[in-house]
Backbone of each chain as ProteinMPNN parsed JSONL, in Angstrom:
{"seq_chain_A": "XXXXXXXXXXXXXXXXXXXXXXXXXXXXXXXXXXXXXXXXXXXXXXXXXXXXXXXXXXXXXXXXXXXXXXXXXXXXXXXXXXXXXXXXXXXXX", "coords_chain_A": {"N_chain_A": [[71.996, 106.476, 30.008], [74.545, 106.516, 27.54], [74.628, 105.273, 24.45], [76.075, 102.676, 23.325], [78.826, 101.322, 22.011], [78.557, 97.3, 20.948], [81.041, 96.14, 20.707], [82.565, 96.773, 22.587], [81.645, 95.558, 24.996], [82.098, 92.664, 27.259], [80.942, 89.824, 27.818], [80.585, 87.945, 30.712], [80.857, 83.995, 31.547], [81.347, 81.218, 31.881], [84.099, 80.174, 31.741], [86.92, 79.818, 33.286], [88.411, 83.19, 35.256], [90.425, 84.344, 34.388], [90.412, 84.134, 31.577], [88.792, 86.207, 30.287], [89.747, 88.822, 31.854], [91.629, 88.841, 30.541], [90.062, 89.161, 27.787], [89.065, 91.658, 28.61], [91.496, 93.468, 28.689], [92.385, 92.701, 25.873], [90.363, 94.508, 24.747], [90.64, 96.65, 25.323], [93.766, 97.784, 24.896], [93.129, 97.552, 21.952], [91.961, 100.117, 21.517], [89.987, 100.367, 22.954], [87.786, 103.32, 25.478], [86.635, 102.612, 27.488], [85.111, 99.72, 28.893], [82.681, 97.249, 28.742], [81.055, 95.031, 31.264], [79.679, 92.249, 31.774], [77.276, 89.972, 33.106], [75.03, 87.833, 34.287], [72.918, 85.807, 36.552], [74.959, 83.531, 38.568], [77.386, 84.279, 37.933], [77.756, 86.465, 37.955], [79.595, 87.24, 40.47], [81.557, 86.235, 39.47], [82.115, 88.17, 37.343], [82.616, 90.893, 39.147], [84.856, 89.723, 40.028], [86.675, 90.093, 37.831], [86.719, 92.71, 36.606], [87.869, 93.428, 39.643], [90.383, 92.568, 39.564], [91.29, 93.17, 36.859], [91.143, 96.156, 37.104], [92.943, 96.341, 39.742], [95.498, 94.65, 39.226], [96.321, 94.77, 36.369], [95.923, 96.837, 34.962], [96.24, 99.859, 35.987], [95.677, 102.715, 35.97], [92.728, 102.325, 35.226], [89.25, 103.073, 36.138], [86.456, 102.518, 37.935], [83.633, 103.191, 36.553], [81.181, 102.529, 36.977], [78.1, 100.528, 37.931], [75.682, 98.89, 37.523], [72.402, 97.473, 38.051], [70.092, 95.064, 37.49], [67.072, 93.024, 36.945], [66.519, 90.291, 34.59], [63.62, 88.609, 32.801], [63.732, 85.537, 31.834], [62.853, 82.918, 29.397], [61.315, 79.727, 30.467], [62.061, 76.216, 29.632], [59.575, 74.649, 30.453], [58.245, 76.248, 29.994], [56.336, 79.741, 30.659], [58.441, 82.266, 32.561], [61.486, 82.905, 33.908], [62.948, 84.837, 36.817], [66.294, 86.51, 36.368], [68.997, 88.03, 38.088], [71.389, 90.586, 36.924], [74.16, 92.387, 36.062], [76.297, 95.015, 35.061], [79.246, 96.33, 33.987], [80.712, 99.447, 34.333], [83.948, 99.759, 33.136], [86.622, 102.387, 32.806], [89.669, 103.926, 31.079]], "CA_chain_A": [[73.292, 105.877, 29.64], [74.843, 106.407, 26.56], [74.278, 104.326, 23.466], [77.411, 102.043, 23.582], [79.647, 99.897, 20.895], [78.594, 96.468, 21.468], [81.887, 95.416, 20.758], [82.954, 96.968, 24.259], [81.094, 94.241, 25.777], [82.775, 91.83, 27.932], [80.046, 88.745, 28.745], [81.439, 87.124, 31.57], [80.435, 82.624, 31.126], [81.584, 79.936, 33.234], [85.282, 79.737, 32.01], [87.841, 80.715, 34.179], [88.561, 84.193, 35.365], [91.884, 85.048, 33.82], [89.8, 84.226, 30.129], [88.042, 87.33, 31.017], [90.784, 89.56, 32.098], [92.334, 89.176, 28.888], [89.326, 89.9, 26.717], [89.174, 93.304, 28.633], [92.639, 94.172, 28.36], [92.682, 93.171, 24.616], [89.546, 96.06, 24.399], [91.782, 98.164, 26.036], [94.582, 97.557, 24.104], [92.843, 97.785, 20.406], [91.454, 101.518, 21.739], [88.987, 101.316, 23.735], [88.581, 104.028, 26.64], [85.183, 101.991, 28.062], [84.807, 98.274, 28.738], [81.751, 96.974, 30.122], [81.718, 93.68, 31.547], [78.394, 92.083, 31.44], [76.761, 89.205, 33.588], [73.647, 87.282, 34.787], [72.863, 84.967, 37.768], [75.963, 82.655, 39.147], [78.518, 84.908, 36.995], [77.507, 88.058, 38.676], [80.935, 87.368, 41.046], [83.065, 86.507, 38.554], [81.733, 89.697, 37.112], [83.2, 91.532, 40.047], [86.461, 89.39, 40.393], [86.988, 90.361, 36.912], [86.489, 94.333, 37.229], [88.586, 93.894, 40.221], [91.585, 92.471, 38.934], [91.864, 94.678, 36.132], [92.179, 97.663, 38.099], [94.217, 96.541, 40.702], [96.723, 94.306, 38.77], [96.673, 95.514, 34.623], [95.453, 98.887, 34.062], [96.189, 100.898, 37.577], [94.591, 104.233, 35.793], [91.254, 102.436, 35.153], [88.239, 103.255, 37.346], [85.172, 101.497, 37.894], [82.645, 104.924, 36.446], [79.671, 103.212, 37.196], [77.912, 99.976, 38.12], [74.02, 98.737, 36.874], [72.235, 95.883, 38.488], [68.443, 94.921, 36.637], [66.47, 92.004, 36.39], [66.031, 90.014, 33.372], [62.958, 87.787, 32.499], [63.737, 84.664, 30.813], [61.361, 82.069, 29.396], [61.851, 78.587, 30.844], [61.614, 75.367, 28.949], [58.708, 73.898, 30.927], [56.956, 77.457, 30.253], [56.556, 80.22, 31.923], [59.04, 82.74, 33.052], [62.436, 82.977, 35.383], [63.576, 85.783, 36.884], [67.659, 86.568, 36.675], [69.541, 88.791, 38.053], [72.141, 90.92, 35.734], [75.54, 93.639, 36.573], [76.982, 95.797, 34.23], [80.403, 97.366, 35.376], [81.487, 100.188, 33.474], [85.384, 100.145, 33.231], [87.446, 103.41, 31.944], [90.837, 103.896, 31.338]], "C_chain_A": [[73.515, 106.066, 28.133], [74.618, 105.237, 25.604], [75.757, 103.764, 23.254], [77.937, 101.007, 22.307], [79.282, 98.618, 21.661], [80.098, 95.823, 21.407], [83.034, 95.771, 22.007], [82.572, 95.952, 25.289], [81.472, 92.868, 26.315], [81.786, 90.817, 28.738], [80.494, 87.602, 29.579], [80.124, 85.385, 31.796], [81.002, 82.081, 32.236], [82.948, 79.86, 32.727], [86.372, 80.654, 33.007], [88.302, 81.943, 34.063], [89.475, 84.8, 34.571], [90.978, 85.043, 32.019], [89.304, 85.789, 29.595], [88.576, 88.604, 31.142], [91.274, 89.913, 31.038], [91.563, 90.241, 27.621], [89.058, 91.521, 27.297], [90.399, 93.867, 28.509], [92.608, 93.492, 26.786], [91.638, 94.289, 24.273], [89.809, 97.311, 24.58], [92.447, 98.424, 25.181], [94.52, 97.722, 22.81], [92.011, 99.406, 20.968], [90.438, 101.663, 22.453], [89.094, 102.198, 25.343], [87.371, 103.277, 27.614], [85.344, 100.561, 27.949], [83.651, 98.152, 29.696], [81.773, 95.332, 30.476], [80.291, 93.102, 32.165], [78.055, 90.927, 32.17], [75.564, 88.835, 33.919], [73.908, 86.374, 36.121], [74.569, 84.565, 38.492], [76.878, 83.639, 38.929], [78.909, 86.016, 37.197], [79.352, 87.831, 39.553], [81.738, 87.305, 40.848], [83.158, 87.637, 38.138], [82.901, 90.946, 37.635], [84.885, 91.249, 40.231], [87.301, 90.311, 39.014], [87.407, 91.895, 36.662], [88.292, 94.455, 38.07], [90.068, 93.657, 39.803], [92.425, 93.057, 37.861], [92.345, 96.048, 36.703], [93.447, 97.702, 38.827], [95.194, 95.752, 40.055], [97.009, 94.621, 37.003], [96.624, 96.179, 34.637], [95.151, 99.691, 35.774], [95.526, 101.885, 37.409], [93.824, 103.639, 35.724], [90.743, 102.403, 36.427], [87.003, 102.354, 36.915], [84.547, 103.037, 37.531], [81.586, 104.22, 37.016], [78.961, 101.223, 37.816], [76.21, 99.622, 38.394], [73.465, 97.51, 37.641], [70.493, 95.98, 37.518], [68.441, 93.519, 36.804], [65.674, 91.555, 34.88], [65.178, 88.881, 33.526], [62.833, 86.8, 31.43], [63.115, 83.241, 30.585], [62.052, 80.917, 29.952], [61.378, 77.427, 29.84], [60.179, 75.003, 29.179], [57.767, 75.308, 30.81], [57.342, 79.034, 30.95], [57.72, 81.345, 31.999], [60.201, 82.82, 33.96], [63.085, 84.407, 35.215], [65.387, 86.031, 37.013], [68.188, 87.693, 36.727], [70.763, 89.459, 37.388], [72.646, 92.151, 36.362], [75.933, 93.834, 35.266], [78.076, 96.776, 34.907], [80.961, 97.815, 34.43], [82.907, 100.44, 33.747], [85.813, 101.352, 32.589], [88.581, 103.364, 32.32], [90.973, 105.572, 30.634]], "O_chain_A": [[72.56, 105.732, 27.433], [74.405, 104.152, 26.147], [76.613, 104.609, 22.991], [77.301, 100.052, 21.862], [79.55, 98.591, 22.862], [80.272, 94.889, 22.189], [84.073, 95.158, 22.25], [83.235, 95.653, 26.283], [81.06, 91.907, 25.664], [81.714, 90.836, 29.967], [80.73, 86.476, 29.139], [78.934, 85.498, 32.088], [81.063, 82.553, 33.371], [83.437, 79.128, 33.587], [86.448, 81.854, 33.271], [88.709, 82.216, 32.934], [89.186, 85.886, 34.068], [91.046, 86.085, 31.367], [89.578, 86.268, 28.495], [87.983, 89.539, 30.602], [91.377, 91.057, 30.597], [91.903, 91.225, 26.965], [88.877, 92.456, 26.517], [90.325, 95.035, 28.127], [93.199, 94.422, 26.238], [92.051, 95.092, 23.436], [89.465, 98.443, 24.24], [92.04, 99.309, 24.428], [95.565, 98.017, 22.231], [91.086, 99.503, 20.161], [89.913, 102.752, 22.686], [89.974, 102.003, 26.182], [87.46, 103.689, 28.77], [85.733, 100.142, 26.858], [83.505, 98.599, 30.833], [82.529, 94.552, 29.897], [79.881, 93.693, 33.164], [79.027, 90.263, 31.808], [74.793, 89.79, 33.819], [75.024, 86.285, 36.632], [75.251, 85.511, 38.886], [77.335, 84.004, 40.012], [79.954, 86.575, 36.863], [80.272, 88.421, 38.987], [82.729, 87.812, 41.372], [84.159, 88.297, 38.415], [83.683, 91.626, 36.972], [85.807, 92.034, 40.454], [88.294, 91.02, 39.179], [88.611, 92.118, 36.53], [89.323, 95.01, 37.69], [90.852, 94.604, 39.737], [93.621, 93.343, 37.819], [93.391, 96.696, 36.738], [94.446, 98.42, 38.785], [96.251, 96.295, 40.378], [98.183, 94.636, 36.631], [97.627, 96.704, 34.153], [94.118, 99.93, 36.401], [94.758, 102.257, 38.296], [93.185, 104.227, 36.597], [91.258, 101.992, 37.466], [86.741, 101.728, 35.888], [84.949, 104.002, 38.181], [80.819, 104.944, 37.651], [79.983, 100.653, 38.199], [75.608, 100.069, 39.371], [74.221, 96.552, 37.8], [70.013, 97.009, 37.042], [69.462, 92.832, 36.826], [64.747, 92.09, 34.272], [65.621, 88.004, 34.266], [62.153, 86.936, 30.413], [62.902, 82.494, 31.541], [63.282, 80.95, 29.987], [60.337, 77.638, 29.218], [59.464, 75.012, 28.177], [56.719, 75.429, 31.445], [58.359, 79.348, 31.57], [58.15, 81.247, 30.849], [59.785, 82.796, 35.118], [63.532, 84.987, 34.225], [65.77, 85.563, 38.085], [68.089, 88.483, 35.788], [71.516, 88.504, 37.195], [71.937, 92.893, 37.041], [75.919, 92.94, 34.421], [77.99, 97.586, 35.83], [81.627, 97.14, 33.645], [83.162, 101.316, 34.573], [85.24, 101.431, 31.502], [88.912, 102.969, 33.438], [92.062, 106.146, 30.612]]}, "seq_chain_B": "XXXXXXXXXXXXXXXXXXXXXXXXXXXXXXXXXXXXXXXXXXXXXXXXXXXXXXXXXXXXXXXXXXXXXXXXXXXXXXXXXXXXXXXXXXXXX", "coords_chain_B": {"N_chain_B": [[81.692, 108.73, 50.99], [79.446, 108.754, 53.285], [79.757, 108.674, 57.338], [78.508, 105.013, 58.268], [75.67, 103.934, 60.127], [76.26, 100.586, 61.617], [73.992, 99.016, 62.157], [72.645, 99.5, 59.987], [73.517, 97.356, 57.838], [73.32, 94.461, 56.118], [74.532, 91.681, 56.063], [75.56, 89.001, 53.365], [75.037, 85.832, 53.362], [74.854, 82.292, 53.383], [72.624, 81.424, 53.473], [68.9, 80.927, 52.689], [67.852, 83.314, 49.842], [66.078, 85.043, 50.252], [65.507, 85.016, 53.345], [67.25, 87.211, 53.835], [65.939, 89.175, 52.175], [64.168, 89.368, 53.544], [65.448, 90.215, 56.507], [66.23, 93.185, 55.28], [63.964, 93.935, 54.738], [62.714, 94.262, 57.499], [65.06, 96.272, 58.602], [64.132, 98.375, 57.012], [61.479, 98.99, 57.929], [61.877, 99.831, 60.203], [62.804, 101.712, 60.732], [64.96, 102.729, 59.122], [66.343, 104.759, 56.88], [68.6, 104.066, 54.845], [69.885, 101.336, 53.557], [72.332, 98.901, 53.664], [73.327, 96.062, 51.336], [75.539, 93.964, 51.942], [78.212, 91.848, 50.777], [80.454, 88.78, 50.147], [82.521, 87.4, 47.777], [81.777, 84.156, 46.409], [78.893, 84.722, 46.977], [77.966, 87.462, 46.393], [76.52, 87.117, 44.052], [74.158, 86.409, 45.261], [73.535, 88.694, 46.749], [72.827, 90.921, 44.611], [70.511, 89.706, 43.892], [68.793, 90.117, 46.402], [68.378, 92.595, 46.171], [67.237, 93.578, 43.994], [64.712, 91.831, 44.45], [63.67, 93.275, 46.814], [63.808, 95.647, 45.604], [61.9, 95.42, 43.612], [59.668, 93.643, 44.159], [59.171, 94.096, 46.503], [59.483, 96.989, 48.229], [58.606, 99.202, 46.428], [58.912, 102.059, 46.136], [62.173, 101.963, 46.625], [65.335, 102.7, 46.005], [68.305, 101.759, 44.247], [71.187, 103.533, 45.349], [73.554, 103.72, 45.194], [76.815, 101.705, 44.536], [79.308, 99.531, 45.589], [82.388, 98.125, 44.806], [85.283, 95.884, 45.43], [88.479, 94.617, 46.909], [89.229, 92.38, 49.475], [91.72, 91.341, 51.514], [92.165, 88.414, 52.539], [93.351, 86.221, 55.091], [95.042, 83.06, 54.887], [94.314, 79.64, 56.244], [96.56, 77.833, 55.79], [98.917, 80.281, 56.193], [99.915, 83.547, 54.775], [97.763, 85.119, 51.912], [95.073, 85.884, 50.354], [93.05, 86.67, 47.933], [89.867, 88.302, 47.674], [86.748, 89.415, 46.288], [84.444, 91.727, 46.998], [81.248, 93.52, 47.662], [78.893, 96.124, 48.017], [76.299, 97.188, 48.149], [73.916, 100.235, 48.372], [70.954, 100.555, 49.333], [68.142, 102.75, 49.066], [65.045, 104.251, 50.808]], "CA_chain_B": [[80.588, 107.817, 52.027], [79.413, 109.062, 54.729], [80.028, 107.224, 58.152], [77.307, 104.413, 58.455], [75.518, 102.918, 61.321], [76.623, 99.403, 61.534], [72.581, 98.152, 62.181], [71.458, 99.062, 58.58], [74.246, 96.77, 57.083], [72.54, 93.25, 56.075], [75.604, 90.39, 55.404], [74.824, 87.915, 52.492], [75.987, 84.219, 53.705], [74.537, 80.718, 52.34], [71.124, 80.888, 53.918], [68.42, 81.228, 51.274], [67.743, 84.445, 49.268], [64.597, 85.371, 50.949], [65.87, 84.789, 54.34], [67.994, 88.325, 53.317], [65.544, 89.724, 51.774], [63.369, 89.879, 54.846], [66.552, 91.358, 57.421], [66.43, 93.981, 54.34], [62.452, 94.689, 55.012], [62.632, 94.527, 58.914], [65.613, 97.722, 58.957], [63.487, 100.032, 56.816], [60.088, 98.592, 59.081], [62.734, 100.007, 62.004], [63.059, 103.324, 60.58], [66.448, 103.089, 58.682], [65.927, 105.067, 55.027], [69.088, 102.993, 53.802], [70.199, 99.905, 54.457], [73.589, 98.305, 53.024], [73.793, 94.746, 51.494], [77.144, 93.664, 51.517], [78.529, 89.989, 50.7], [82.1, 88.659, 49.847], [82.906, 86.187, 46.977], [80.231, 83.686, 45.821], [77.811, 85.078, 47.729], [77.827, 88.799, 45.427], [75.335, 86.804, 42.997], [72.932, 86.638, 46.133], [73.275, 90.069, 47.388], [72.115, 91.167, 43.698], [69.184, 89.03, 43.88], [68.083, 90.746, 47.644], [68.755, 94.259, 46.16], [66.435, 93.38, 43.015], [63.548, 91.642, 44.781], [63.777, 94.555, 47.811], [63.587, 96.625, 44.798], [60.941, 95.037, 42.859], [58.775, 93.202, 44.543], [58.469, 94.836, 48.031], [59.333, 98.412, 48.451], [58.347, 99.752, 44.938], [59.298, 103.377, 46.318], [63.325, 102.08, 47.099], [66.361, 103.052, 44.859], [69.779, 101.565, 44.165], [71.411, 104.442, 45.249], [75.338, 103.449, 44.838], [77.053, 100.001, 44.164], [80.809, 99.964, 45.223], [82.988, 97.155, 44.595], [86.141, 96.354, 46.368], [88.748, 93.514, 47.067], [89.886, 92.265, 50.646], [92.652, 90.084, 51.219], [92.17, 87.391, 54.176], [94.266, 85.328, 55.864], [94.807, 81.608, 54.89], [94.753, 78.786, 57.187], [98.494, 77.708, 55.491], [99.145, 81.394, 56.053], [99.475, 84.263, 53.032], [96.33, 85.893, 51.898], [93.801, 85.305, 49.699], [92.14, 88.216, 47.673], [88.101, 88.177, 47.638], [85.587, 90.779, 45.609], [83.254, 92.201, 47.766], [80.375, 94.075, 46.777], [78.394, 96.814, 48.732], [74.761, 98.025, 47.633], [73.385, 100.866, 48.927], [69.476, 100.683, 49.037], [67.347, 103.82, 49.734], [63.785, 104.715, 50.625]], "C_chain_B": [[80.536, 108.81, 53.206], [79.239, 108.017, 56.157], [78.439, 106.598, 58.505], [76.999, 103.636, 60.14], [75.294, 101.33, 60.776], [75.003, 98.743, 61.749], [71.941, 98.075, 60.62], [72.105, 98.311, 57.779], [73.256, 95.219, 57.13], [73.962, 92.428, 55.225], [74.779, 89.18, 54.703], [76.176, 87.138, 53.2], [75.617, 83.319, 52.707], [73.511, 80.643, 52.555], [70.013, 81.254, 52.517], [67.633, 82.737, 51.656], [66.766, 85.519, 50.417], [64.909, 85.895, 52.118], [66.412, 86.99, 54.94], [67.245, 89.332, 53.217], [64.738, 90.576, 52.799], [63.935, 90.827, 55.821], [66.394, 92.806, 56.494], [64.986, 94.654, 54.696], [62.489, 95.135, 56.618], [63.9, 96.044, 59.129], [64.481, 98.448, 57.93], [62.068, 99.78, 57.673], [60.316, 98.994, 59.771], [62.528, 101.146, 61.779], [63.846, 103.853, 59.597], [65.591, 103.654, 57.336], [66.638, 104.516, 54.118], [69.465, 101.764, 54.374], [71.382, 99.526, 53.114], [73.508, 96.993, 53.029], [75.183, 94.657, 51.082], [77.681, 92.038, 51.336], [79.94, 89.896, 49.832], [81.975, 87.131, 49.012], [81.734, 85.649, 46.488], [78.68, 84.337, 45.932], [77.261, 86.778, 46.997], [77.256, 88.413, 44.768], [74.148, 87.217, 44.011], [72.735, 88.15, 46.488], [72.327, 91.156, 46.341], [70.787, 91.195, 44.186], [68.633, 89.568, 44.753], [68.044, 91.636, 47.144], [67.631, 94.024, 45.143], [65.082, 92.902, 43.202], [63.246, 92.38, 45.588], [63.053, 95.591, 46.997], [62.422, 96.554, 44.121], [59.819, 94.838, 42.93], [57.934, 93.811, 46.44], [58.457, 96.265, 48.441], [59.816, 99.002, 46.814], [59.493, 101.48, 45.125], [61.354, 103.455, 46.688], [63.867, 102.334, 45.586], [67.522, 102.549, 45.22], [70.433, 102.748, 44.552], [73.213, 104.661, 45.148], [75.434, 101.759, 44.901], [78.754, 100.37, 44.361], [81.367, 98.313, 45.488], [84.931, 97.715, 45.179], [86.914, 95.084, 46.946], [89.735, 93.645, 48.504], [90.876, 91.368, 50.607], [92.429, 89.662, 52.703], [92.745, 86.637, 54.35], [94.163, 83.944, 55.315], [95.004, 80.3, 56.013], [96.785, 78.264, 56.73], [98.948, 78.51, 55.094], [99.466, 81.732, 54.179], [98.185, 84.568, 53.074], [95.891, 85.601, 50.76], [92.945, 86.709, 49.103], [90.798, 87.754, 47.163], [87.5, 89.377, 47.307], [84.919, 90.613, 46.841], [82.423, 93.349, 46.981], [79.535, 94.86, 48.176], [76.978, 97.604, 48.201], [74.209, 98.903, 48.576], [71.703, 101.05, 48.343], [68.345, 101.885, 50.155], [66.125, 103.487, 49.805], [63.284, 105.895, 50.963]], "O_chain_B": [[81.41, 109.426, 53.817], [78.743, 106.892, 56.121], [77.468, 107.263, 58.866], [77.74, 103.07, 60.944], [74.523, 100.924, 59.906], [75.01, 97.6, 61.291], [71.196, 97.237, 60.112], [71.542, 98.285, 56.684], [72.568, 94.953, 58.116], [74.277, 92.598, 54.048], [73.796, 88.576, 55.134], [77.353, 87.392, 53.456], [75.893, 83.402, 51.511], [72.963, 79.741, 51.922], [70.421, 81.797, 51.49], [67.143, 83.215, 52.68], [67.022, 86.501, 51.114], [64.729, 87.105, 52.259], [66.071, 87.688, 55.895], [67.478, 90.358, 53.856], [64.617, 91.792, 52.942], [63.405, 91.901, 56.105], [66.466, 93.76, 57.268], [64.93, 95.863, 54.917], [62.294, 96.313, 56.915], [63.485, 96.904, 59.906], [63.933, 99.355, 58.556], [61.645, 100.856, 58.094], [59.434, 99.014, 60.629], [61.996, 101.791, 62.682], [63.725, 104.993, 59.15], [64.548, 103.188, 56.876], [66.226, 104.285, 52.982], [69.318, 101.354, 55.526], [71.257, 99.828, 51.927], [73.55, 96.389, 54.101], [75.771, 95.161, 50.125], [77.223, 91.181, 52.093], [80.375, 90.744, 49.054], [81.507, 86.078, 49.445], [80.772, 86.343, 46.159], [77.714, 84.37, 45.17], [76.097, 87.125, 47.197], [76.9, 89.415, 44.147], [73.337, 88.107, 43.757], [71.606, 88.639, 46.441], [71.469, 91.937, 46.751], [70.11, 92.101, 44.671], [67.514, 89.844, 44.32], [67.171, 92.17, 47.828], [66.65, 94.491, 45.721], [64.209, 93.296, 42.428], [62.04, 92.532, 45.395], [62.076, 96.248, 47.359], [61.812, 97.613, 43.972], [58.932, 95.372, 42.265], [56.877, 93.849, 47.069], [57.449, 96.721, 48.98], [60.915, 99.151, 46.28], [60.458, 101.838, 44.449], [61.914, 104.523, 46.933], [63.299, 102.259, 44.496], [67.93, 102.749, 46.364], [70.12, 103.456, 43.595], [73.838, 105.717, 45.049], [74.596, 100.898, 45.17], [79.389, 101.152, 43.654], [80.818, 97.499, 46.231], [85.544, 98.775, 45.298], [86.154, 94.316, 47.535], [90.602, 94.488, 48.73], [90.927, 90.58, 49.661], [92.493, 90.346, 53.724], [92.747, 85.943, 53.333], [92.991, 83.571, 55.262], [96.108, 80.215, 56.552], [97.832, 78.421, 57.358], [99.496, 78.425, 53.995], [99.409, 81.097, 53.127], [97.479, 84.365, 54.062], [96.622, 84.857, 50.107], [92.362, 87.551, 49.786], [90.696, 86.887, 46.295], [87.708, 90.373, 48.001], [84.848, 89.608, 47.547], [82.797, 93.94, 45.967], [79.532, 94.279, 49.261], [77.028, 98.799, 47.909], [73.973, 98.415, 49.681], [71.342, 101.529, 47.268], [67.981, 101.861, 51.331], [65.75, 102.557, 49.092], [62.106, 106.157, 50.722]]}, "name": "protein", "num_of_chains": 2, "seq": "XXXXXXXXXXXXXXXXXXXXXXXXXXXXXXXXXXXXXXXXXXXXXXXXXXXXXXXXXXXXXXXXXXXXXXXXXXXXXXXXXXXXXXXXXXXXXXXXXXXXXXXXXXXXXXXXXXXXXXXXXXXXXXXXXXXXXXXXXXXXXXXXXXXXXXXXXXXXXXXXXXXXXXXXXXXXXXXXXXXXXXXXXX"}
């Protein structure tokens, strides 16, 4: 994978979907031709809602190019290790 | 795509992770070389999580081998439709 602008990076959180939407169409909108749209555990589906709604209702030319899944290992308070799962969805326009 | 047989598909619901993970071991135990998780809405965090421990922890030798994303619209009980992400993993061995 290419070495990427972090400021393409779209980390999808717990606020509502449309929050989301926006911040990839303003990345659009200030030049970029790439958005990626970044998640972990729970967020993973907003992830997806997010993706999808761009395509099909803002930006009709963008495509999905590509789509990453990995596990990340993160420490826990009580010690120890948790495993979480993590999507990356490459947008282009 | 090429056309799939409907047995190597594995549907994510609410049951726990694991549960998944196992239907996911028993088709390639059958024969199948891929097997499709697929899951709609909330449930696209879990389908991750099966595709990542499948991947990780039990058949070392499998590969992600596509990821397509994809929104349905379903019916509402006080009619109109309802649009839902879906998510489709293709897992090789």
């Amino acid at each position: 994978m290419a070495e990427e602008n972090k400021e393409n990076i779209v980390y999808i959180g717990k606020k509502p979907t449309m929050n989301y939407v926006l911040a990839v169409m303003t990345q659009f909108n200030s030049g970029s031709s790439e958005v990626v749209i970044r998640a972990r555990g729970r967020s993973i589906s907003r992830a997806v809602d997010v993706a999808e709604i761009v395509k099909n209702r803002f930006v009709p030319d963008s495509k999905i190019r590509d789509i990453q899944i990995s596990t990340e290992k993160l420490p826990r308070e009580e010690g120890g290790t948790v495993n979480v799962s993590c999507i990356e969805i490459y947008v282009t326009k």
